[in-house]
N, C-alpha and C positions, 0 to 999 in steps of 0.2 A: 438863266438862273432862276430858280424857285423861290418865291417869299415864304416865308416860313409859316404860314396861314396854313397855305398851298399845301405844302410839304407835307405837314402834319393831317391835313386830309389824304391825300397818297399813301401814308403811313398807316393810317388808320384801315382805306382800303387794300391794301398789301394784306395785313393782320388776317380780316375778314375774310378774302378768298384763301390765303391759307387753310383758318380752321376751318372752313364750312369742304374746303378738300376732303381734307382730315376725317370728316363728320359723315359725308356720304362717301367715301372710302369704307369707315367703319358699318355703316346703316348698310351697305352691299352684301359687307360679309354676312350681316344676319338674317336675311330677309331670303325665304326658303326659296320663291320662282323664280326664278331663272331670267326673267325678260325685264321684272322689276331691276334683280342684282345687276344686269348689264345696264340696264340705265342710270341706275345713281353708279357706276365704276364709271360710264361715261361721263357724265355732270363733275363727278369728279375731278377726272382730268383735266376737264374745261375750268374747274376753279385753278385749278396747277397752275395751266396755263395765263391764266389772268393773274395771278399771284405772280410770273415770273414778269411779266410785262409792267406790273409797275414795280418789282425788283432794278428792272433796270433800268426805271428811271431816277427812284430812290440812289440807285447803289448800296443799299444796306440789306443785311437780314436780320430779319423780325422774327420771332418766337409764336406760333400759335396761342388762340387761349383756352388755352388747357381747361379750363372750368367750362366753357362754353362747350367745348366737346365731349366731356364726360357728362355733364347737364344732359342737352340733346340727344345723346346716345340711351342715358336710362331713363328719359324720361319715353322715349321713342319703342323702347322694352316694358315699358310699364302699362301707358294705353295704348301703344297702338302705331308704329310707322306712321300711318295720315296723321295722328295727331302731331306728332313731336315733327313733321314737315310742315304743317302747316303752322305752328308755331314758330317754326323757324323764318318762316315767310314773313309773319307780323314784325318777326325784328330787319327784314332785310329792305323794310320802306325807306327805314330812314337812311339803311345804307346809298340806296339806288340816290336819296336828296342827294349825297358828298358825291356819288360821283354826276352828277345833274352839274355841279361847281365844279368838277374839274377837267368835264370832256371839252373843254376848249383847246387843253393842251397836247391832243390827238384826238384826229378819228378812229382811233380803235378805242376809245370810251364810250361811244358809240356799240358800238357791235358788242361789247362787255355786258351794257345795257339791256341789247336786245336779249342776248346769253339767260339773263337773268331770268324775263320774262315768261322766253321760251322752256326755260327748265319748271316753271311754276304747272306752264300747264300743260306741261307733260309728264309731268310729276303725278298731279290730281287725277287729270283722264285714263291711270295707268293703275292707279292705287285703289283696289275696292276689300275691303276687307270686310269679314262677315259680320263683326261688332258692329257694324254702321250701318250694316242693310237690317241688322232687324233692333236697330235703335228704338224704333216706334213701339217694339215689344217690352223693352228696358223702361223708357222712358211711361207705360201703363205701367209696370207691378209698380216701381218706383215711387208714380204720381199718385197711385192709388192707397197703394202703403202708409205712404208720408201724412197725404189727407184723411183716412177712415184711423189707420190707429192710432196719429197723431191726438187726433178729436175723441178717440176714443178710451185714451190714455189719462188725458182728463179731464173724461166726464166720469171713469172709474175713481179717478184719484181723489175728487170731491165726493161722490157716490158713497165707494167705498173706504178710504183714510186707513188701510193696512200693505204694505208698501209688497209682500211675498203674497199675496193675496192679487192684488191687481196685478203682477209679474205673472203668475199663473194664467189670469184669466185672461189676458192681456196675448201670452203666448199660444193659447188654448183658439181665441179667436183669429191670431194673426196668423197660425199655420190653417185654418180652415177656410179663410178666405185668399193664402194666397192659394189653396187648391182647387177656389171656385174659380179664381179668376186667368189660372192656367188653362182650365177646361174652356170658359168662354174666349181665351184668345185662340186655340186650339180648332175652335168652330167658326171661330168669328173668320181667321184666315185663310180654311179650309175652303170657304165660301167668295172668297175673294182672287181679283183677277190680280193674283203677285209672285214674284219670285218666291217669297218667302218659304221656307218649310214649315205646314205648321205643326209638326211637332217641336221644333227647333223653337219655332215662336212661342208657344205654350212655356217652354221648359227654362227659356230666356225669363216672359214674362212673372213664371212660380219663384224661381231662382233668388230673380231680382226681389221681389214682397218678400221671400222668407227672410232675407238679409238684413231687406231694410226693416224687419221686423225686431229679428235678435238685437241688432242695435239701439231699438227704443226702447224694450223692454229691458236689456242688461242691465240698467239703473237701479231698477224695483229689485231683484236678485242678489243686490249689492250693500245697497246703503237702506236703512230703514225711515229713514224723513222722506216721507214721501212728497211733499213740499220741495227739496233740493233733487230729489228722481224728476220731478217734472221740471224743474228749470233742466235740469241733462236732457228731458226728452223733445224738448222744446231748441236748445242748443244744436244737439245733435240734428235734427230734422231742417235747424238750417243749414248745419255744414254739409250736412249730403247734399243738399238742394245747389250750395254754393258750389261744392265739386263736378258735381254735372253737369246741372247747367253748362260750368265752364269747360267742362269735356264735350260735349255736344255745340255748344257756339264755337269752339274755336275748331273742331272736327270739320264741321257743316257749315261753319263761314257765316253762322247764328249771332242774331244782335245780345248779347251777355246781359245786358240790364236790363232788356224788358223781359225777357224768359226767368230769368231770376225775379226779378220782382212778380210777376203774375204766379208763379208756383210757391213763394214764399206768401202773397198774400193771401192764397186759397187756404195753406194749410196751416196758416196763423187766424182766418176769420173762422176756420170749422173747430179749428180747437175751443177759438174765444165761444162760440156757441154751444158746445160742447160740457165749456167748464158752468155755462150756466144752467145746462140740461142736468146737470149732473150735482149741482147745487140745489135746483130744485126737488129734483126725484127724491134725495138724500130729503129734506126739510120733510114733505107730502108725506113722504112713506113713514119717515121716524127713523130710518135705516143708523143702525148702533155696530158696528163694527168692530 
C-alpha cells in the first residue's frame, strides 16, 4: 500500500511523462529532417511507455498539462527546437529529484532514469541548427549596436535636445555602421578556419545592427521629450540584452547572470560616458538647437 506522500509523487510523475509524450510527439511533426522527426517520435514513445508503468501503479488516469505543451510547442517554433529542448530539460531536474524518492518501489525507476539521461544527450549531439552556429555573428551586430548607438544616442540627446533630429541622425549613423560592420564580419570570417559562410555571417551580423538599431531610435520618431525617448532607449537596450542573453545561455547551456550583467554594464558605462561627452561638446561649442 502507497502513503499518500508516495502517491502523490507517482502522480505527479505519471502527469509529466504523459505531457513531455505529447510534446515531442508534437516537436516530431514540425521539425523538417527526418533522422531528428524519428528520434523525438521515438523518445516519445518511451515517455508512453513510462506514463503507462506508473499508470499501473497509480490505477488512475491523469490529464496532460495542456499549458505545458502548448508553452513548449511555441515557444520551440519561435527560437528555435534546441531552444525550447533545452528548456524543457531545465525543468526535468527537479522531475528526475521525485523520482530519485520513489525508485525504491521498482527497478524500473531505475532504467526510467537512465531514459531520461539518454534522451538529453541524444537529443543535443543531434540538434544543430544554423541560428547557433553563427550566433557569434548575432551576438557582434547585437553587442555592437547596443554599445556604440546606445552611447551614442546620448551623447546626441544632450548634444543636440531635438528629439526628430537625433531620430534622423541617429538612423543615418546606425544604418552606416551596421553596413561597416557586415563587410568586417564578411572578411573577418572569410579569413578564418570555420564552418561559417561568410556571407551568411555578414548578413546575420548587418541584419542583427539594423534591428537593433530601428528599435532605439523608434523613440525619437515618436514622442518629442527627448528626456523620456532616452529613458525608452536605455529601457529597451536592456530588454534586448535580457532576451538574448537568455536565448543564448539557455541554447548553449551559458551562465545567464554573468553574460547579462557584463553586456548590460558595457552598454550602460559607454552610454554614462557618452551622456558626458555630449554635455560637454553641447556647453564648449554653445551648440542652440
Amino acid at each position: 500500500m502507497l502513503d499518500q506522500n508516495l502517491k502523490e509523487k507517482i502522480l505527479k510523475a505519471q502527469k509529466n511523462e504523459l505531457t513531455e509524450h505529447i510534446i515531442y510527439r508534437n516537436l516530431a511533426l514540425l521539425v523538417k529532417d527526418k533522422t531528428q522527426s524519428e528520434i523525438l517520435k521515438r523518445i516519445s514513445g518511451e515517455e508512453l511507455e513510462h506514463h503507462d508503468f506508473f499508470k499501473n501503479i497509480t490505477r488512475k488516469l491523469i490529464p496532460p498539462d495542456i499549458f505545458k505543451i502548448h508553452f513548449y510547442v511555441f515557444i520551440s517554433r519561435l527560437f528555435g527546437l534546441n531552444f525550447g529542448l533545452k528548456l524543457m530539460e531545465s525543468g526535468e531536474d527537479s522531475a528526475q529529484g521525485s523520482y530519485d524518492k520513489i525508485k525504491e518501489i521498482s527497478p524500473e525507476i531505475k532504467k526510467i532514469i537512465d531514459d531520461e539521461e539518454k534522451h538529453e544527450s541524444e537529443l543535443i549531439s543531434l540538434i544543430s541548427e544554423e541560428r547557433l552556429k553563427y550566433v557569434s555573428s548575432i551576438v557582434l551586430g547585437l553587442n555592437d549596436a547596443l554599445v556604440e548607438l546606445t552611447g551614442a544616442l546620448v551623447g546626441f540627446t544632450l548634444a543636440l535636445q531635438n528629439a526628430h533630429l537625433i531620430a534622423i541622425i541617429g538612423l543615418i549613423t546606425g544604418i552606416a555602421a551596421s553596413l561597416s560592420m557586415a563587410a568586417s564580419e564578411y572578411l573577418s570570417t572569410k579569413h578564418e578556419e570555420t564552418e561559417k559562410n561568410p556571407i551568411r555571417a555578414s548578413i546575420y551580423t548587418g541584419i542583427t545592427y539594423i534591428i537593433t538599431v530601428l528599435f532605439l531610435v523608434l523613440p525619437y520618431f515618436i514622442f518629442k521629450n527627448i528626456f523620456f525617448c532616452l529613458s525608452l532607449v536605455i529601457f529597451t537596450a536592456l530588454l534586448v540584452i535580457f532576451i538574448f542573453t537568455l536565448y543564448v545561455s539557455v541554447a548553449k547551456g551559458l551562465n545567464f547572470k554573468r553574460r547579462f550583467m557584463e553586456m548590460a554594464g558595457l552598454s550602460l558605462s559607454i552610454a554614462a560616458i557618452n551622456f558626458c561627452i555630449g554635455l560637454i561638446i553641447r556647453k564648449a561649442f554653445g551648440i542652440q538647437v
